[in-house]
BAMARTI-261297 format. One record per residue: x, y negated, z of N, C-alpha, C in turn; residue in three letters. Coordinates in steps of 0.05 Angstrom, whole numbers, plus 5000, padded with zeros to 4 digits. Last residue first. Example, Ala and Ser with C-alpha at 12.3 -4.5 7.8 and 13.67 -1.06 7.14 Angstrom:
# BAMARTI-261297
(pase (5257,5045,5142),(5273,5021,5143),(5258,4999,5157),'SER')
(pase (5264,5114,5156),(5246,5090,5156),(5264,5066,5156),'ALA')
***
This chain:
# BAMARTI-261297
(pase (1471,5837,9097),(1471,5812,9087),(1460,5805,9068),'UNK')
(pase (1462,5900,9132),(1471,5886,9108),(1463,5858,9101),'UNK')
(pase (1496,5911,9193),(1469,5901,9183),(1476,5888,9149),'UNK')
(pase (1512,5981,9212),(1516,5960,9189),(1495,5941,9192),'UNK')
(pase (1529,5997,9281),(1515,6003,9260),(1520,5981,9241),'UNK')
(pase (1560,6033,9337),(1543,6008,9321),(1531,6017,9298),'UNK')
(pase (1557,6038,9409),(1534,6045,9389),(1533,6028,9364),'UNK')
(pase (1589,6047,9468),(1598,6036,9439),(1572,6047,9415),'UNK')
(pase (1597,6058,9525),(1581,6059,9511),(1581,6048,9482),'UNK')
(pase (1619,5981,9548),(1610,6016,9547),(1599,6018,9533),'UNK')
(pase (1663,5934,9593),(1640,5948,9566),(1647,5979,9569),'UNK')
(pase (1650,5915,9655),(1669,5921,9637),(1647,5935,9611),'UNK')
(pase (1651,5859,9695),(1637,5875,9682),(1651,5888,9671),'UNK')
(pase (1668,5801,9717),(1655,5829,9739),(1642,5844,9727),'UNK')
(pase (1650,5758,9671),(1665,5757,9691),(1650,5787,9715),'UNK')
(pase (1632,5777,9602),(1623,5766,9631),(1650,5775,9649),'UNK')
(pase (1690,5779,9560),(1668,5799,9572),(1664,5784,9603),'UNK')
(pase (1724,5738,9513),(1717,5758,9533),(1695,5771,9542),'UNK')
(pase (1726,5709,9470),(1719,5690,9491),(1714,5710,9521),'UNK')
(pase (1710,5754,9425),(1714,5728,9437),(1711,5720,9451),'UNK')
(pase (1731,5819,9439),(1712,5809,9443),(1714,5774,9442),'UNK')
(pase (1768,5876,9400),(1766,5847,9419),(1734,5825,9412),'UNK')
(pase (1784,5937,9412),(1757,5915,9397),(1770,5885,9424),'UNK')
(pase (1848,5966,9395),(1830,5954,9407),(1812,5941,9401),'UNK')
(pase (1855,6027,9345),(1858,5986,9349),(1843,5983,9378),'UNK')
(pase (1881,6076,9315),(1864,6068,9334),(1864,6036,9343),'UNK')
(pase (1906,6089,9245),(1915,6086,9275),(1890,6070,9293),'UNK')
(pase (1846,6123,9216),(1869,6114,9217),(1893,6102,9242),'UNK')
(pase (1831,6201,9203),(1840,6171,9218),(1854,6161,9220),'UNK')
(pase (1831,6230,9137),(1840,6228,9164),(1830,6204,9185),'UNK')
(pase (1799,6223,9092),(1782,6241,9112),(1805,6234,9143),'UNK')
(pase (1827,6206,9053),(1827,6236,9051),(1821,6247,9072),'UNK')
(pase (1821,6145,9059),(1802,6158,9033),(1811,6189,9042),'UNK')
(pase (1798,6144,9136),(1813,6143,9098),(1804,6162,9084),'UNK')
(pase (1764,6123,9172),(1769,6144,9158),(1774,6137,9135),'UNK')
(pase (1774,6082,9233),(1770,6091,9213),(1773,6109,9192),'UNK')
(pase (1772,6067,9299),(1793,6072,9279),(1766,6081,9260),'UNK')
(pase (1774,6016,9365),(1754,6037,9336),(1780,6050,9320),'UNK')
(pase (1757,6015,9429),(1774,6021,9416),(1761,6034,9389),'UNK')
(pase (1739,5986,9491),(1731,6002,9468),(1757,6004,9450),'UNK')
(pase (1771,6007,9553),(1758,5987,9540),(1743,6004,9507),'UNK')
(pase (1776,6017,9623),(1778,6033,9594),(1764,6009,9577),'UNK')
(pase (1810,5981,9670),(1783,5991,9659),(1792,6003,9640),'UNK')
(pase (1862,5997,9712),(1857,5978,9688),(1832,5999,9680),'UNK')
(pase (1861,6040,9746),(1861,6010,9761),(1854,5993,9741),'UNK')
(pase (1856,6081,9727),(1840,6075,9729),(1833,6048,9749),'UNK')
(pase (1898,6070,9680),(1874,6078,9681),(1875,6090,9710),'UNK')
(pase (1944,6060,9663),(1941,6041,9674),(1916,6057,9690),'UNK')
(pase (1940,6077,9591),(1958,6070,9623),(1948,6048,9631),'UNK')
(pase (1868,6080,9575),(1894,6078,9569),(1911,6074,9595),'UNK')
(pase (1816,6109,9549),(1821,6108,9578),(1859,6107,9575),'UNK')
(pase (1772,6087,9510),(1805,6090,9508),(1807,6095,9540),'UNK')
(pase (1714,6091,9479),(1721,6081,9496),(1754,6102,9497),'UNK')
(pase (1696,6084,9409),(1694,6094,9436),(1711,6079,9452),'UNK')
(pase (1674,6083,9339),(1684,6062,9368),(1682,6087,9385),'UNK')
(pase (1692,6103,9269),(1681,6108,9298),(1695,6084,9331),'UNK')
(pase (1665,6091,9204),(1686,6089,9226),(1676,6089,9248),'UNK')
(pase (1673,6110,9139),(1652,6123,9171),(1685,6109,9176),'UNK')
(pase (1653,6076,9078),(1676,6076,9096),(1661,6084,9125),'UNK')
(pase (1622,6052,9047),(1616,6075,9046),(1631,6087,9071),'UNK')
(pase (1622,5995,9038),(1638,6012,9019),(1638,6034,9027),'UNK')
(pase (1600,5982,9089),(1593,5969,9068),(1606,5978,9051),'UNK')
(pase (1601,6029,9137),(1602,6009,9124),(1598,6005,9104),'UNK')
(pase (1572,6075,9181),(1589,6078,9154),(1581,6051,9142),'UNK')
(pase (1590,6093,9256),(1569,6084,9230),(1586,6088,9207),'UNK')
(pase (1587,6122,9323),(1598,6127,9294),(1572,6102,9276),'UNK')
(pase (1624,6127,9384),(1592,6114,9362),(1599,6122,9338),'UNK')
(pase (1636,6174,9427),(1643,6157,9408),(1619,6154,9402),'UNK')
(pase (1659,6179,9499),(1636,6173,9481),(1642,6152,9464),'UNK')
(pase (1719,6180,9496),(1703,6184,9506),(1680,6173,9489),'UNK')
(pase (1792,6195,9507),(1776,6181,9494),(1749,6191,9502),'UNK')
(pase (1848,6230,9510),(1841,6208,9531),(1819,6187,9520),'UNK')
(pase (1865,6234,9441),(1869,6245,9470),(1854,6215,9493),'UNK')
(pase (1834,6248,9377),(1841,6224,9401),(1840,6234,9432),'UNK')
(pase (1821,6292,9352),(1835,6270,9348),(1841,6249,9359),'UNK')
(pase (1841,6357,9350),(1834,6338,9373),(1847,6318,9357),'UNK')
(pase (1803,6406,9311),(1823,6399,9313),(1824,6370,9328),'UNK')
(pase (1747,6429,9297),(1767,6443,9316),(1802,6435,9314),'UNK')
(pase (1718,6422,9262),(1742,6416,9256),(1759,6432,9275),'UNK')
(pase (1649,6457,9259),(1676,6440,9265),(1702,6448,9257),'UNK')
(pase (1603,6454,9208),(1628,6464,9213),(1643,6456,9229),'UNK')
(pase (1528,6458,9218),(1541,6443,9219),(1578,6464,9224),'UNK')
(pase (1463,6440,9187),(1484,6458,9201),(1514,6455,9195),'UNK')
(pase (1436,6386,9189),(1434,6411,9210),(1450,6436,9214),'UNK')
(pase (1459,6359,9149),(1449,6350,9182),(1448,6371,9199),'UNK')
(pase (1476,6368,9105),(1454,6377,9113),(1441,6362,9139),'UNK')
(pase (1528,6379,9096),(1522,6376,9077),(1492,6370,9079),'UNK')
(pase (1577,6361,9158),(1559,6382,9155),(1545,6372,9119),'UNK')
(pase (1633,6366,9207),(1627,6365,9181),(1609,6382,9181),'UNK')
(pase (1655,6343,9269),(1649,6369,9255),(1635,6355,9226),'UNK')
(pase (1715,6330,9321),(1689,6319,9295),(1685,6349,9287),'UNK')
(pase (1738,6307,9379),(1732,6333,9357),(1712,6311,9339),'UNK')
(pase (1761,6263,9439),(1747,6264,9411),(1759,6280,9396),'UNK')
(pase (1776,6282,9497),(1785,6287,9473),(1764,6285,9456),'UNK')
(pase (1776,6272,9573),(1760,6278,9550),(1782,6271,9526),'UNK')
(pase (1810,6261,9618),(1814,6284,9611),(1806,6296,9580),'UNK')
(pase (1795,6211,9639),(1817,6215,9624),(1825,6228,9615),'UNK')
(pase (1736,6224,9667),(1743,6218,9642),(1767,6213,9615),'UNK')
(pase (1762,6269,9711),(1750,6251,9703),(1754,6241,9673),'UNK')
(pase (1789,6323,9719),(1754,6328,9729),(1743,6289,9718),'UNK')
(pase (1844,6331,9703),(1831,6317,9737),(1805,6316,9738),'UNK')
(pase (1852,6407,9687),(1846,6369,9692),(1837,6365,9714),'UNK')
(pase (1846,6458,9687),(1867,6443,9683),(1862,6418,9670),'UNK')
(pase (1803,6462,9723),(1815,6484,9734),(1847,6467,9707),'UNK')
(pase (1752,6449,9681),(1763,6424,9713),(1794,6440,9730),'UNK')
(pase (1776,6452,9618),(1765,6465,9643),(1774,6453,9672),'UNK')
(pase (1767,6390,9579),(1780,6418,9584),(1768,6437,9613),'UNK')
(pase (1716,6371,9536),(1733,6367,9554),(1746,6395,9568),'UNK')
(pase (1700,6321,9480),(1706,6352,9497),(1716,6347,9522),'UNK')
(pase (1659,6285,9441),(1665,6282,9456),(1670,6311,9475),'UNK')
(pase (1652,6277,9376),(1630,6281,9392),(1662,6285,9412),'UNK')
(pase (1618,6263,9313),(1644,6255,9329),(1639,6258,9356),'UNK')
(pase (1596,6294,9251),(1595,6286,9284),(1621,6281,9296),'UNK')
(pase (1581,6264,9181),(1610,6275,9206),(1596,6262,9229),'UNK')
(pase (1549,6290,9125),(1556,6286,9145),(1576,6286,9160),'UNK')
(pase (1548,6268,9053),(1551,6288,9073),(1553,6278,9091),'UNK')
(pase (1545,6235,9012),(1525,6237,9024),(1528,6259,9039),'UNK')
(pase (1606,6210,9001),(1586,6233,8986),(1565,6241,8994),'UNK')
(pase (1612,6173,9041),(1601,6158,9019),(1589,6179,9002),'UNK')
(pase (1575,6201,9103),(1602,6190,9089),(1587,6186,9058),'UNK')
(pase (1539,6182,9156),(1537,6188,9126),(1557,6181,9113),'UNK')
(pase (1552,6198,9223),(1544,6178,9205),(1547,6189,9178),'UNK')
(pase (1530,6211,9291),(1532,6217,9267),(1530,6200,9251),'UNK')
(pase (1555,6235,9353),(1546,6211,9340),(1554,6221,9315),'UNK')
(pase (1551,6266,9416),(1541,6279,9387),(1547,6241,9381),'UNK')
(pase (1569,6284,9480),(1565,6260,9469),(1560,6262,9431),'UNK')
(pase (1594,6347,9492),(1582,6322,9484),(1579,6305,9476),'UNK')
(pase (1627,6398,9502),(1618,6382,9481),(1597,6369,9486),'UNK')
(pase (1675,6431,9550),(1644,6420,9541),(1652,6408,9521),'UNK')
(pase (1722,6460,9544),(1695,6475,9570),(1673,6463,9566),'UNK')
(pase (1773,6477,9501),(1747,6462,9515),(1738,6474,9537),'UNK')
(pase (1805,6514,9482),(1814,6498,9500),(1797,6481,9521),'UNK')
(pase (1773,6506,9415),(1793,6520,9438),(1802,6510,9465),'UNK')
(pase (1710,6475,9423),(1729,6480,9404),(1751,6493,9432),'UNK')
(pase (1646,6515,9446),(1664,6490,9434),(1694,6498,9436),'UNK')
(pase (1591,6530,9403),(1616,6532,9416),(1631,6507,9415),'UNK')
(pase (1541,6506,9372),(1538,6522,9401),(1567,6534,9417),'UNK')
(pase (1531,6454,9344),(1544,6470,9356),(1544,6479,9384),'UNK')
(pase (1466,6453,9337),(1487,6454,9312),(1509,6452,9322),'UNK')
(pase (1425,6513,9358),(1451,6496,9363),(1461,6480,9343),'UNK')
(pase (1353,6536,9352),(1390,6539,9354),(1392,6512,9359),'UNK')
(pase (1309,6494,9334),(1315,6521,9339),(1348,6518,9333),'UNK')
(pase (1295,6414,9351),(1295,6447,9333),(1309,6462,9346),'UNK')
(pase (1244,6386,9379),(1270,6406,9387),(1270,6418,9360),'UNK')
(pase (1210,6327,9353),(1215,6356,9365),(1236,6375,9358),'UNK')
(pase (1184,6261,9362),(1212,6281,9356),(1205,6306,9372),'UNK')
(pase (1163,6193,9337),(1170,6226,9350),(1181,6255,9347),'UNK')
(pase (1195,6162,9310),(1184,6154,9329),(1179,6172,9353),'UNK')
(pase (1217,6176,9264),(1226,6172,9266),(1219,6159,9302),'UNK')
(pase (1172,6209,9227),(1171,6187,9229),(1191,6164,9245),'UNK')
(pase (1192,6259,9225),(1189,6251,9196),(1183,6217,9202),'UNK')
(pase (1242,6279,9275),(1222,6268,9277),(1222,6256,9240),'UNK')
(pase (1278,6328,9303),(1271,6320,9286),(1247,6311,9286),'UNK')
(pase (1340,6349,9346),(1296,6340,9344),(1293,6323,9317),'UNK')
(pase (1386,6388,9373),(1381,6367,9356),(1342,6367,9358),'UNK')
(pase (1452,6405,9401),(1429,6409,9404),(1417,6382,9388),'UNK')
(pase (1516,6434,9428),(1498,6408,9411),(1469,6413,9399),'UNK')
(pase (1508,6453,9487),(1532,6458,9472),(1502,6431,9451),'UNK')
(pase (1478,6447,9527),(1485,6479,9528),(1489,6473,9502),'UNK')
(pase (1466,6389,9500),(1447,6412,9516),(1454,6434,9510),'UNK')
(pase (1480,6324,9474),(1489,6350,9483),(1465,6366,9502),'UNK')
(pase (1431,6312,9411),(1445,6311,9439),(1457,6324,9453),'UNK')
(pase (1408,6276,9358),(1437,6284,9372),(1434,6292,9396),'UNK')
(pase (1356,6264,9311),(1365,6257,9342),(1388,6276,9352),'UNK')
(pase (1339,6248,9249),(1348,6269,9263),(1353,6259,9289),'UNK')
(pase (1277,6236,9205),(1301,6224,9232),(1313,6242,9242),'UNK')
(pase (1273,6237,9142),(1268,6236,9167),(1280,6228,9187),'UNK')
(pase (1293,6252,9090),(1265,6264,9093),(1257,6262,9113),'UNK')
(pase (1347,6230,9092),(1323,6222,9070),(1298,6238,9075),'UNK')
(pase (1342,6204,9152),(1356,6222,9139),(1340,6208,9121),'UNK')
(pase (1373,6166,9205),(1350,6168,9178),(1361,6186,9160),'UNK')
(pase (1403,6189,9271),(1408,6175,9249),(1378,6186,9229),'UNK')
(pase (1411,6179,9344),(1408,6192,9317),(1412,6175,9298),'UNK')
(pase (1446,6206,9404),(1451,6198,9384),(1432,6195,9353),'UNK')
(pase (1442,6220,9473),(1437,6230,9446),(1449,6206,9427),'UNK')
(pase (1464,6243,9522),(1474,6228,9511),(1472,6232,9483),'UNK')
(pase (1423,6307,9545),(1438,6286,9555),(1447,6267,9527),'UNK')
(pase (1381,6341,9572),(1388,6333,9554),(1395,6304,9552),'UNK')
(pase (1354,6379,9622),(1382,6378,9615),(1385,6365,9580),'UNK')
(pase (1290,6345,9627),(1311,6363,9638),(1345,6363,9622),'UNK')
(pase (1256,6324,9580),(1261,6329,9609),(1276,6352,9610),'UNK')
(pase (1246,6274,9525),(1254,6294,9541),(1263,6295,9569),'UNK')
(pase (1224,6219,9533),(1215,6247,9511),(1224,6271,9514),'UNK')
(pase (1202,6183,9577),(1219,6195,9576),(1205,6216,9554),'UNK')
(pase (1200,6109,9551),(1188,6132,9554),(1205,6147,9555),'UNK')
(pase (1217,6044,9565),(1232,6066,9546),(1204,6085,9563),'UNK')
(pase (1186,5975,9552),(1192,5993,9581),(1195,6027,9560),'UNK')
(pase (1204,5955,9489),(1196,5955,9516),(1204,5977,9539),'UNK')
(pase (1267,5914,9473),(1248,5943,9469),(1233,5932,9496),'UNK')
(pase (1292,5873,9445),(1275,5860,9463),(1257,5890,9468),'UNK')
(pase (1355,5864,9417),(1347,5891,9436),(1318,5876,9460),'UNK')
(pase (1302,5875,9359),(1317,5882,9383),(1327,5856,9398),'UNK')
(pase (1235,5873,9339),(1257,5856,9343),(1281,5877,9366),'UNK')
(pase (1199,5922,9341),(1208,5908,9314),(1231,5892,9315),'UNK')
(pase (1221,5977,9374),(1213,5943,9374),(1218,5936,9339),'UNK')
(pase (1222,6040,9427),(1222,6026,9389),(1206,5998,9387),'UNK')
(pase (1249,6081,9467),(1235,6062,9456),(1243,6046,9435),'UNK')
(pase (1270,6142,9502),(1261,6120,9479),(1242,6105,9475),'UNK')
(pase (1311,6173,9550),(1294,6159,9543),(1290,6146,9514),'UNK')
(pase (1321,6252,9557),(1321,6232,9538),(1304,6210,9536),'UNK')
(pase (1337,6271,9630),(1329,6273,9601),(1336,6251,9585),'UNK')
(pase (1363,6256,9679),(1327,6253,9672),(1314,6266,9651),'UNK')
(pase (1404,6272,9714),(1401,6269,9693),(1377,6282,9692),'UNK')
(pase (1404,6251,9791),(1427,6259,9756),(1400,6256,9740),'UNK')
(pase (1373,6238,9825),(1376,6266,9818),(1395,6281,9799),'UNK')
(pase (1364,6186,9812),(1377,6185,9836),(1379,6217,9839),'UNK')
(pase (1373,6185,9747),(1357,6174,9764),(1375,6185,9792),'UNK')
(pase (1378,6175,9670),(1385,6177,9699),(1374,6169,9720),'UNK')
(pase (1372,6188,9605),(1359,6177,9633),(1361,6186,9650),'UNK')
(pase (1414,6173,9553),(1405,6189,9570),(1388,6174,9604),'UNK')
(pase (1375,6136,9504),(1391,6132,9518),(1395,6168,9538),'UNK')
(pase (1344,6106,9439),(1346,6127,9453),(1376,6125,9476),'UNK')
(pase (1314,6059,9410),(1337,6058,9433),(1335,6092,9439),'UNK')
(pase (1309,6020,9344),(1304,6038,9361),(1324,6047,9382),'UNK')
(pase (1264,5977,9303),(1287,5986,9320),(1289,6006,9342),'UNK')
(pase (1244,5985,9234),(1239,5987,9257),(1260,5988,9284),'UNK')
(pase (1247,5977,9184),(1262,5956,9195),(1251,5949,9222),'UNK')
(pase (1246,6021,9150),(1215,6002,9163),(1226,5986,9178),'UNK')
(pase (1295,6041,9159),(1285,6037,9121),(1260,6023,9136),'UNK')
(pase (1313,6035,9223),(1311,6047,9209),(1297,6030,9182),'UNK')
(pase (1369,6026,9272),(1339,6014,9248),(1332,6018,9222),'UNK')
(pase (1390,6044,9325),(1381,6042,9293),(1364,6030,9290),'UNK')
(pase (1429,6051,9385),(1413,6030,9374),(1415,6036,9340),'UNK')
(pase (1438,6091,9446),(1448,6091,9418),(1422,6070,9408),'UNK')
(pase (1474,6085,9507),(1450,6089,9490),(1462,6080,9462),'UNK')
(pase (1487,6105,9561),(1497,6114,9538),(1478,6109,9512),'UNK')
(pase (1427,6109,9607),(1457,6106,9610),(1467,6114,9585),'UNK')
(pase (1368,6073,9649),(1396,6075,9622),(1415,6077,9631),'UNK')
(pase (1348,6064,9691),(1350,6098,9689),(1374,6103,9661),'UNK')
(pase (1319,6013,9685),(1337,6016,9698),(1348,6048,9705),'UNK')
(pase (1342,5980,9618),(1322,6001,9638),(1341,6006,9658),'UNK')
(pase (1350,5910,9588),(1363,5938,9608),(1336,5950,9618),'UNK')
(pase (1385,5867,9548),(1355,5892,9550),(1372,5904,9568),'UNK')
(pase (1389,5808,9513),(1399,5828,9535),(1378,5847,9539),'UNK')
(pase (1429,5760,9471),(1404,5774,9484),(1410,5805,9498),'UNK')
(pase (1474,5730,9452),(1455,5721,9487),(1436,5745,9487),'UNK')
(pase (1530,5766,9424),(1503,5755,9421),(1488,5749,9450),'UNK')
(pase (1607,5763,9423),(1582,5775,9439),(1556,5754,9437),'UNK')
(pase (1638,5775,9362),(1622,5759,9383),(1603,5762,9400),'UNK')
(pase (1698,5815,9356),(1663,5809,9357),(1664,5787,9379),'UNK')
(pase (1745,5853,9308),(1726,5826,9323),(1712,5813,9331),'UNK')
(pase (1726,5890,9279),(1746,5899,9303),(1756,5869,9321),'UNK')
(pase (1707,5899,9239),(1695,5919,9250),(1722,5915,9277),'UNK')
(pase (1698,5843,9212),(1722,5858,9210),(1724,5887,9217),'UNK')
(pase (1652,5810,9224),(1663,5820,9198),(1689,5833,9187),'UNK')
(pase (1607,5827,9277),(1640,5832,9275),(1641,5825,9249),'UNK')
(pase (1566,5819,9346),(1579,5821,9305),(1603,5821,9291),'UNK')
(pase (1539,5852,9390),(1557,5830,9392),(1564,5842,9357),'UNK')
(pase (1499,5858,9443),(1503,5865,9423),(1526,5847,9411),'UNK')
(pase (1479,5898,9512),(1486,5879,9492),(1487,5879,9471),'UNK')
(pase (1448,5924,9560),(1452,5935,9534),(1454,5902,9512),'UNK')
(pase (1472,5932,9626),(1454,5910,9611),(1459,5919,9582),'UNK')
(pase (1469,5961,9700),(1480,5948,9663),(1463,5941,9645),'UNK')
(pase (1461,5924,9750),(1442,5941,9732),(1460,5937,9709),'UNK')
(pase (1491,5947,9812),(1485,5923,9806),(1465,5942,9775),'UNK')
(pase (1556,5971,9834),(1538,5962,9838),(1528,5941,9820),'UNK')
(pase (1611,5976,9802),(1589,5999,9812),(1564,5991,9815),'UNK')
(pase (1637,5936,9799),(1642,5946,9823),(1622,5972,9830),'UNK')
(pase (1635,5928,9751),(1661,5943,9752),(1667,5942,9787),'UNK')
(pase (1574,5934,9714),(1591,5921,9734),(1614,5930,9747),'UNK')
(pase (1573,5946,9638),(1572,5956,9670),(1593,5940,9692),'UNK')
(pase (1543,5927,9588),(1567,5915,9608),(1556,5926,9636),'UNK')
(pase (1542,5968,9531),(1530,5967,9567),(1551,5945,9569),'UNK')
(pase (1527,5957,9466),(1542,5966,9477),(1529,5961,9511),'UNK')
(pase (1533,5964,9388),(1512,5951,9413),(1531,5973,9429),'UNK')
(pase (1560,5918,9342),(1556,5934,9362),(1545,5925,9384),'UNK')
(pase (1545,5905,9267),(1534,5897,9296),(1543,5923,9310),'UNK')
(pase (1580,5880,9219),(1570,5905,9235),(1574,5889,9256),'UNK')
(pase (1552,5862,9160),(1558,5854,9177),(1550,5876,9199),'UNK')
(pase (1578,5880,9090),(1560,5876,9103),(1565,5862,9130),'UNK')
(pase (1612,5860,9025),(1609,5867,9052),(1580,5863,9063),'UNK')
(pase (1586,5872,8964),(1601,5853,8984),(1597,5876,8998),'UNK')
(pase (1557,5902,8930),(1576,5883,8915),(1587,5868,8940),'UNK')
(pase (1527,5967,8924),(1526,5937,8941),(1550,5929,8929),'UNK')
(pase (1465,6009,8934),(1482,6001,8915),(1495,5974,8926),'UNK')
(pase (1455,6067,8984),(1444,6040,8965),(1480,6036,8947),'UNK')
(pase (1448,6120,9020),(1462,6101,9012),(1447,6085,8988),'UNK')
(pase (1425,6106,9097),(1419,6120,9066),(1435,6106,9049),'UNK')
(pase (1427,6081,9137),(1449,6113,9131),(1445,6114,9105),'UNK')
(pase (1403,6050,9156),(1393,6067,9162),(1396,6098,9146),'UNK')
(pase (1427,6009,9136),(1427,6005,9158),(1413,6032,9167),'UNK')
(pase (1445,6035,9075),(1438,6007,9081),(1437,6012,9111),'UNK')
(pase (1508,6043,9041),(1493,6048,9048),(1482,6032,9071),'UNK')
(pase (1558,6048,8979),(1543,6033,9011),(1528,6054,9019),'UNK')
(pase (1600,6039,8925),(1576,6050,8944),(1575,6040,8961),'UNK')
(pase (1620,5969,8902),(1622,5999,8917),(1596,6010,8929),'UNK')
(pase (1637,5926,8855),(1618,5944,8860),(1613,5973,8890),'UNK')
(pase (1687,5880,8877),(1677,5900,8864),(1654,5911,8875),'UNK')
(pase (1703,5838,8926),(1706,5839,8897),(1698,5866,8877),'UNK')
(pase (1688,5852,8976),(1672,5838,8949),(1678,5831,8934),'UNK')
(pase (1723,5890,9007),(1729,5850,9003),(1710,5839,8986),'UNK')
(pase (1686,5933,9036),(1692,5923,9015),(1702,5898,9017),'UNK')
(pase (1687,5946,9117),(1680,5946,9075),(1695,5932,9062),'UNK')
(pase (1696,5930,9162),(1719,5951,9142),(1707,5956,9112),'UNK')
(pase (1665,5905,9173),(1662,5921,9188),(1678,5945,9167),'UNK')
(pase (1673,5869,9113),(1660,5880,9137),(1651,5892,9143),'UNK')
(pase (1750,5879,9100),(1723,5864,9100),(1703,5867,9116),'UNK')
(pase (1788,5897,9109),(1770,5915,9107),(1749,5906,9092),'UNK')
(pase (1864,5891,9115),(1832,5869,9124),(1809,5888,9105),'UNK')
(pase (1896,5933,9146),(1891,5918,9130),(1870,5917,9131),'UNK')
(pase (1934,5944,9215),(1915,5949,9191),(1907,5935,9172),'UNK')
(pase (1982,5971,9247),(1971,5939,9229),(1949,5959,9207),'UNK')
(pase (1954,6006,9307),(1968,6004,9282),(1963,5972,9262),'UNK')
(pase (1958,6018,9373),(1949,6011,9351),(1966,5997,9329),'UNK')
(pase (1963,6087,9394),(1983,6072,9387),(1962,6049,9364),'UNK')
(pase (1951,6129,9448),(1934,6116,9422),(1945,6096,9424),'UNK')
(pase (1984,6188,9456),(1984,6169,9469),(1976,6150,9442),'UNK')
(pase (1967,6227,9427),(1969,6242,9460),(1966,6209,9483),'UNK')
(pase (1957,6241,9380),(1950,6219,9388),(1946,6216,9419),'UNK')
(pase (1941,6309,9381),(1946,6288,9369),(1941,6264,9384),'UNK')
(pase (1966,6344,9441),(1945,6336,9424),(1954,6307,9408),'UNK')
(pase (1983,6395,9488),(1987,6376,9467),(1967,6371,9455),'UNK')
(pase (1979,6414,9553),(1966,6417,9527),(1972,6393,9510),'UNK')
***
């Protein structure tokens, strides 16, 4: 099976500013840390939050964070948070400059449901609550203007809405209940606010174990487009072969760009690492980059899980 970007080539890109915004020299739309858009004259500063999982398996991952003004340079920050049932988690903060963790929760059974918890300071959350039980896996949310939405895969894409952003209930149907040709799943949901105030999910497929190897080298980042949050078109067209749970945010000029993980040659003797690209002005992506980390990643770990977001300056 063919697919765009069969093999992720990184490209020269031009300087963005931050986290691919604006150079500040002009006026541009935005939007502030919690999707909504505002008015802004510079760049902002994007924070990703991310796992360092121990790359022998053993041991607890740890939910990091690290800043970029390029969206593709970071410093990894000292502070650390782990549950021990976390896996894939997503980090906002919302218009009350509240913070928040939703993760999937795992236990010695598989999959727990949805954990969360909310701090004024991150990532210092406390001990996560489970809000959902049973089959609901690797959510994602974002502030709407009338609320919070929450992402997750469950028998295809599945969503909860909370007005306070703290608690959350299921809504009715799918916002996608098929997946795209060729597929067998859809997961991993991440949503961000393009500069027209519409939506894009970037969400994570995979083919039928009957033609793949059944591991992660097999997954393909889809997107879908929505005007609403809730209902939603896919693209049904593959933009990154061999890729895996994406993050999504929208920068300081309005600009959605997505992180995930690259499962590149070499794989699976060489770790998968992160990898971002971004959306041009006519909606495509641009060529895929590696994230580099300064000074590297602890010794006996590898990163995950890619969750960022804008902090505006």
């Amino acid at each position: 099976m063919k697919h765009a970007w069969a093999v992720v080539l990184a490209g020269l890109l031009p300087d963005l500013g931050a986290c691919g915004g604006s150079s500040g020299t002009e006026d541009t739309a935005a939007v502030d840390a919690s999707g909504q858009a505002t008015a802004s004259s510079g760049p902002g500063t994007c924070r990703l939050f991310f796992t360092l999982d121990p790359t022998t398996g053993q041991g607890k991952k740890t939910l990091r964070s690290a800043v970029s003004s390029d969206g593709f340079t970071f410093t990894i920050e000292e502070e650390t948070w782990s549950d021990a049932a976390m896996a894939d988690p997503a980090v906002r903060r919302g218009k009350d400059n509240v913070w928040r963790v939703a993760f999937c929760a795992v236990g010695g059974n598989g999959v727990l449901g949805i954990g969360f918890a909310s701090h004024a300071e991150t990532p210092f959350f406390p001990a996560a609550d489970l809000i959902f039980s049973g089959d609901y896996q690797y959510p994602d949310f974002l502030e709407m203007d009338d609320g919070w939405r929450m992402y997750f895969g469950h028998e295809g894409i599945g969503s909860a809405f909370s007005q306070d952003g703290l608690t959350y209930e299921p809504e009715s149907g799918k916002r996608l209940a098929e997946n795209p040709p060729g597929m067998a799943m859809s997961a991993d949901p991440t949503v961000a606010r393009r500069k027209d105030g519409s939506y894009v999910m970037y969400y994570k497929c995979a083919p039928p174990l009957s033609e793949s190897d059944g591991t992660p080298y097999s997954h393909v980042i889809y997107r879908a487009f929505s005007g609403d949050g809730l209902n939603w078109t896919p693209e049904n067209q593959p933009l990154v072969e061999h890729a895996s749970v994406p993050g999504a945010t929208t920068d300081a000029s309005g600009r959605v760009w997505v992180y995930f993980l690259y499962f590149g040659d070499g794989w699976p003797g060489k770790k998968e690492t992160i990898w971002a690209a971004y959306e041009n002005d006519d909606g495509s992506l641009s060529s895929p980059k590696a994230v580099e980390f300064v000074g590297g990643v602890p010794g006996g770990y590898w990163t995950n899980n890619p969750s960022p977001m804008l902090l505006s300056e």
